[in-house]
Structures are given as C-alpha cells and as structure tokens.
C-alpha positions in Angstrom: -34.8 -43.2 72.6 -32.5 -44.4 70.1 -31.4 -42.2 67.7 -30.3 -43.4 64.0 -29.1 -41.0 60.8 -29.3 -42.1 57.6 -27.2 -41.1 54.8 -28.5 -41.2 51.2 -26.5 -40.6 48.1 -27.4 -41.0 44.5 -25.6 -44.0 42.7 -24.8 -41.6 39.9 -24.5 -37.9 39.8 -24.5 -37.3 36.3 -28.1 -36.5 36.1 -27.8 -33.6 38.6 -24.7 -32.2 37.4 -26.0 -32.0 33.7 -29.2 -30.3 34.5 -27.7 -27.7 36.7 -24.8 -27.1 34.1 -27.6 -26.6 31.5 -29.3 -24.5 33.5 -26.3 -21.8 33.3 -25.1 -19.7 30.1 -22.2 -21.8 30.1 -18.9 -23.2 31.9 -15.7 -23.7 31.7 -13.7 -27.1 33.6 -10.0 -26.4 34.4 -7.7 -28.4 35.9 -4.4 -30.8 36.0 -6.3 -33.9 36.8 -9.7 -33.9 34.4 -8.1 -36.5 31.6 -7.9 -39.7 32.1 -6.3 -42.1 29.3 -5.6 -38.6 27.6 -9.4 -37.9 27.4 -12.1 -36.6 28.8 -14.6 -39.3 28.4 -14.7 -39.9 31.9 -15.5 -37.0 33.0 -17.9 -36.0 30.5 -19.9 -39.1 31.5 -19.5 -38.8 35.0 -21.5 -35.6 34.7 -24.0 -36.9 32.5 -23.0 -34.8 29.4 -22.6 -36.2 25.8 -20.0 -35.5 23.2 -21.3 -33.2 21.4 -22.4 -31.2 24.6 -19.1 -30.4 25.2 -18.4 -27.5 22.5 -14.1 -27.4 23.2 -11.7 -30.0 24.6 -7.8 -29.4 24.7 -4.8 -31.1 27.1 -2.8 -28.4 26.9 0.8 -29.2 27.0 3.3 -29.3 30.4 4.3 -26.2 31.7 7.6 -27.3 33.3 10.3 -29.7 32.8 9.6 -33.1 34.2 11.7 -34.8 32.6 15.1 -32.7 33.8 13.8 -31.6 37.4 11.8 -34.8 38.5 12.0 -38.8 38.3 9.2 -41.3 38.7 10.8 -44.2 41.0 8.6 -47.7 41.0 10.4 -49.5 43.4 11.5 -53.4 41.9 12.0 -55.0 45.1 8.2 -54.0 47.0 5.9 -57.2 46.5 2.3 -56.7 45.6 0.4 -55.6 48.9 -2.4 -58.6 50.0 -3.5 -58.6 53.4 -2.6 -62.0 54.4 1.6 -61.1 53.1 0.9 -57.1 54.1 3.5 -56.9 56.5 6.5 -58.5 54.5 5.1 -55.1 51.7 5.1 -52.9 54.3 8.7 -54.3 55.7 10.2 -53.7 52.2 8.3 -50.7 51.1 9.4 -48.7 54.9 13.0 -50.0 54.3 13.1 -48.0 50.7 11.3 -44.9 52.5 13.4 -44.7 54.5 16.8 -45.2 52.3 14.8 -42.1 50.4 14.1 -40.2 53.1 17.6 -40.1 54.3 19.3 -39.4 51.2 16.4 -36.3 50.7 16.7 -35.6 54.1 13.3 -34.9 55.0 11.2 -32.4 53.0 8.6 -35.7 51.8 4.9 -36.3 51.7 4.1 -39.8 52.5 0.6 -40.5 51.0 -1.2 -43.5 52.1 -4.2 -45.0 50.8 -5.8 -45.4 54.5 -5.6 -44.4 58.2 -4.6 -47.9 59.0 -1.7 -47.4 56.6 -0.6 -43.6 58.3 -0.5 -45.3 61.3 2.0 -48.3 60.0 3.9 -46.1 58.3 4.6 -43.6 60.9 5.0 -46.5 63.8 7.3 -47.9 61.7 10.1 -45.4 60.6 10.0 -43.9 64.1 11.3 -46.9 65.4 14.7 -46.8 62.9 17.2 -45.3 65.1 19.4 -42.2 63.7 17.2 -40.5 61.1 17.7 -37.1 59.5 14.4 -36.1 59.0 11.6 -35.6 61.5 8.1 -37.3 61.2 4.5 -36.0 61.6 1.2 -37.5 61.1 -2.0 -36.0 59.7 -3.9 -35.3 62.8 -6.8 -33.7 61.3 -6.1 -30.1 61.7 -4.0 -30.1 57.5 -3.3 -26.6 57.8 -1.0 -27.0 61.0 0.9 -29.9 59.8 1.3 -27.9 56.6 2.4 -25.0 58.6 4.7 -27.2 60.2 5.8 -28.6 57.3 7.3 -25.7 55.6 9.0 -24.3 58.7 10.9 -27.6 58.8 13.2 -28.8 55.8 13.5 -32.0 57.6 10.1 -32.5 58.0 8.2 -35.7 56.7 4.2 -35.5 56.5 2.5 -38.9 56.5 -1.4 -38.3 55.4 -4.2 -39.8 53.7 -6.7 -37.9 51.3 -6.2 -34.4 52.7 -2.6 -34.4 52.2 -3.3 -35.5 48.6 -4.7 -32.7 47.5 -4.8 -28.6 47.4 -1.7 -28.4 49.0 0.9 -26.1 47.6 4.3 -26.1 48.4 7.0 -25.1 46.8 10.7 -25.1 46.8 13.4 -27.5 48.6 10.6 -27.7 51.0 9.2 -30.6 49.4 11.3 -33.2 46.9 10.0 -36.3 47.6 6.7 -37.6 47.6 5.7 -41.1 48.3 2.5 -43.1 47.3 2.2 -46.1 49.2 -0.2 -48.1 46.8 -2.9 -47.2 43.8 -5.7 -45.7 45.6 -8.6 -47.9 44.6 -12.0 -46.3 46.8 -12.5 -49.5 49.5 -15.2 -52.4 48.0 -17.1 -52.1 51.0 -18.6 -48.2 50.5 -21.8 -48.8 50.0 -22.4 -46.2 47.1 -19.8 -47.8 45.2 -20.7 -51.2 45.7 -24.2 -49.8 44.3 -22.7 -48.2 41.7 -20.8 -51.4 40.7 -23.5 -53.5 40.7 -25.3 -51.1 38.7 -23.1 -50.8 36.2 -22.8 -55.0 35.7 -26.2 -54.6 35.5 -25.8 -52.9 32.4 -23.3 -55.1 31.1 -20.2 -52.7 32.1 -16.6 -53.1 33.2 -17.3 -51.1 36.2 -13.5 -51.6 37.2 -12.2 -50.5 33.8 -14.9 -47.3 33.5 -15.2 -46.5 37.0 -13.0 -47.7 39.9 -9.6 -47.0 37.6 -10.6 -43.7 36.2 -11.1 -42.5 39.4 -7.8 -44.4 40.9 -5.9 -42.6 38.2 -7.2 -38.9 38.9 -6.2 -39.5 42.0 -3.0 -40.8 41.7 -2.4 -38.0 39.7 -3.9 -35.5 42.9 -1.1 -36.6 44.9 1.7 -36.6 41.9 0.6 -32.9 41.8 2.0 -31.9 45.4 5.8 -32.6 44.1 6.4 -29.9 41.2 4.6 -26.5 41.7 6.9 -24.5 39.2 9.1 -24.0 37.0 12.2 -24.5 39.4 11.0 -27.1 41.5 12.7 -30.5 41.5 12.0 -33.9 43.4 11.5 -37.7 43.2 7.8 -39.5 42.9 8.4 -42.8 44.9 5.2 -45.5 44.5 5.7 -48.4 46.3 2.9 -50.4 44.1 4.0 -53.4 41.8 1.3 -53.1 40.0 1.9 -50.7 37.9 4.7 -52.9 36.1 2.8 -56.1 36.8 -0.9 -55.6 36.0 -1.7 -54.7 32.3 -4.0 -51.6 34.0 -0.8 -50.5 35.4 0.2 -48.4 32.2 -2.6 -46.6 32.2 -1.8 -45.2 35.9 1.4 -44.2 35.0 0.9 -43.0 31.8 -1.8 -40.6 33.2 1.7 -38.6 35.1 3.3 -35.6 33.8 6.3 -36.7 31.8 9.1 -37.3 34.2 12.0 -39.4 33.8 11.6 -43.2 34.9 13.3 -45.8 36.6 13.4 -48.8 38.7 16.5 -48.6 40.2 16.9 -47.0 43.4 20.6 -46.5 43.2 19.5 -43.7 40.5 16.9 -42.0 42.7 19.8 -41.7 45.3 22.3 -40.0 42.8 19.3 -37.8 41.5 19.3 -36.5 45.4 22.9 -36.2 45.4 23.3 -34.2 42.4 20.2 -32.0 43.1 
C-alpha cells in the first residue's frame, strides 16, 4: 500500500490570529523586527487586525551605538546573482568573504539564503589554502555548532534559517556577519504561490505587500545576530547588488539599525584593524 501525506495550510492566517487575539483580555507584540518601512502596517494586516484595533504603536529608539561600533558593507564589485551567471556571483562574492574573514579572523556567521548556497559557500573557502579562521556548516543539530562557535574565536558558521535567528552571541566572538543575498521565500512554495495569486486576484502588488515585507523582517533577523549590547562591535557584509540597484533596495536597508555605511571594502578592512 502506498502511503501519501498531505499538508494543508491556510493562504492567509490573519483570520485565525485575529479571532484568537480577540478572544484574550489583551496582548502585547514585542520585538526588534515587527516594523517594516517604519510601521507596523504589515504586521497588523498579516494578523487580520485593523488600525484602530491596535490601541498603542511606538518604534522605540536604538539602544546601542551603531553608528560608532558597527558598519553596513554592500560590497560594489558582487554582480547581481542569476542562475545562468551564478557562479561568476558566487566567485566574487567568496573572494570578498574571504578578504573579510581574514582580516576578522574568524568569529563570522555566513547566512545563506538556501542549502544549495551553505554548501557553495563552504566548498568553496575550504579550498583557499592558508586561512586563519576555521569553517563549520549548519548540520542540523544549531545548538552544537553554536556551542562550537563560541569556544572558537576563529570559528566561521555557514547556515541557513536557523542560524538567522534566536541566536545570541555576544562579544569578540562574533564581528562579522555575512548575508549572501535578500532572502526572498522561493516562487515555487506552493502557499506562497497561492497566496500571490490571491492577492493579484484582488488587484495587489503581492511583491511590494507581501514577498518584500517579509524579505525585510528577515533581513533584519539575521542583521540582529551581530550587535547584542552595548559593547559589541562588528561589520554586516551583504553580498546583494540589489540593494543599490533596485529601487526596493532602500527599503531593505533602511529597515537596519543605524550603522555606518559604505561600499568600499578597503574601509571595512581598516574598521577590523582599528577594532
């Protein structure tokens, strides 16, 4: 006998959420990563609530200093990732990783947007010859390689989503950490393809109100691994073009805490010098 599961999931949630949430006396939403665009409006309508449901909403300022202890790097030289010119991104984009890697000496998350990617990644700066760091792959088990990680200031950690969120680390045990390209959910899930067609249905950019929203909250998840206090200092690395290029870009980056920019790596490579 042949056995087959199937999966269903709801092409929105919002419905649910709402009615449990009314359900309760009431609740309070706290986090780093709820605003998108400086709002809340995606979030609110992701869980089916209106405005004037919502009784208080405040983006409370930055707790630490991005701007002195950390630098956003958007490398100038990586070409926009496409599959049929992926390897001459991937040929740059390693080259830089590992020029920062060196001059950190280890103590980096690499973040990559899918297994296929870890894989690359990993294959790829273990073949350069005389490195000062040591690398690791996400094997599944994130609390060892985390473990790992922090017994090791050399280490290097290449992961995808588990790595890109509720991990803490703090100290000189983690300055660098490097996001391979925006982390747009794959086309081909089915709930979002539903959800997209949905939403066109209905005469909605379900790129603009959807897939980006939820690129940038996570973009944002895997910003949040780099500075965990007030003393903390390190070097955001994304390897993505189109940040600069595409006119969605800003919004991505605008989304981060407040650090100190630049395209030039010769700065991010001072910044580790003078650390």
């Amino acid at each position: 006998t042949m056995l087959k599961e199937f999966v269903v999931a709801p092409v929105e949630v919002g419905p649910f959420v709402s009615k449990a949430l009314k359900s309760l006396h009431g609740v309070v939403f706290t986090s780093a990563t709820l605003a998108t665009s400086n709002n809340f409006n995606f979030l609110c309508r992701e869980m089916g609530l209106k405005a004037e449901e919502v009784a208080y909403k405040e983006i409370l300022p930055h707790a630490f200093n991005y701007r002195r202890n950390s630098c956003l790097y958007i490398t100038s030289s990586v070409p926009e990732y496409k599959r049929d010119t992926a390897s001459q991104f991937w040929r740059v984009a390693n080259t830089e990783m590992d020029d920062l890697l060196t001059a950190s000496k280890g103590g980096a998350f690499i973040l990559c947007a899918s297994n296929a990617d870890v894989a690359l990644v990993y294959d790829t700066l273990m073949a350069y010859g005389d490195r000062p760091y040591r690398l690791r792959v996400q094997d599944g088990n994130i609390d060892a390689l985390v473990a790992w990680f922090k017994m090791d200031p050399t280490s290097v950690a290449v992961g995808t989503k588990s790595l890109w969120e509720g991990v803490d680390v703090r100290g000189e045990a983690l300055s660098l950490v490097v996001i391979d390209k925006i982390p747009f959910a794959p086309p081909d899930d089915p709930v979002l393809s539903a959800r997209i067609e949905q939403m066109k249905k209905e005469g909605r950019n379900a790129f603009m109100e959807y897939q980006l929203p939820r690129a940038v909250i996570n973009v944002k998840q895997g910003a949040g691994r780099l500075i965990r206090d007030e003393t903390d200092k390190g070097v955001l690395m994304m390897c993505d073009p189109r940040l600069i290029s595409k006119p969605y870009g800003r919004r991505v980056w605008q989304s981060l805490p407040p650090m100190k920019r630049t395209r030039e790596l010769q700065v991010v490579l001072d910044f580790f010098a003078n650390r």
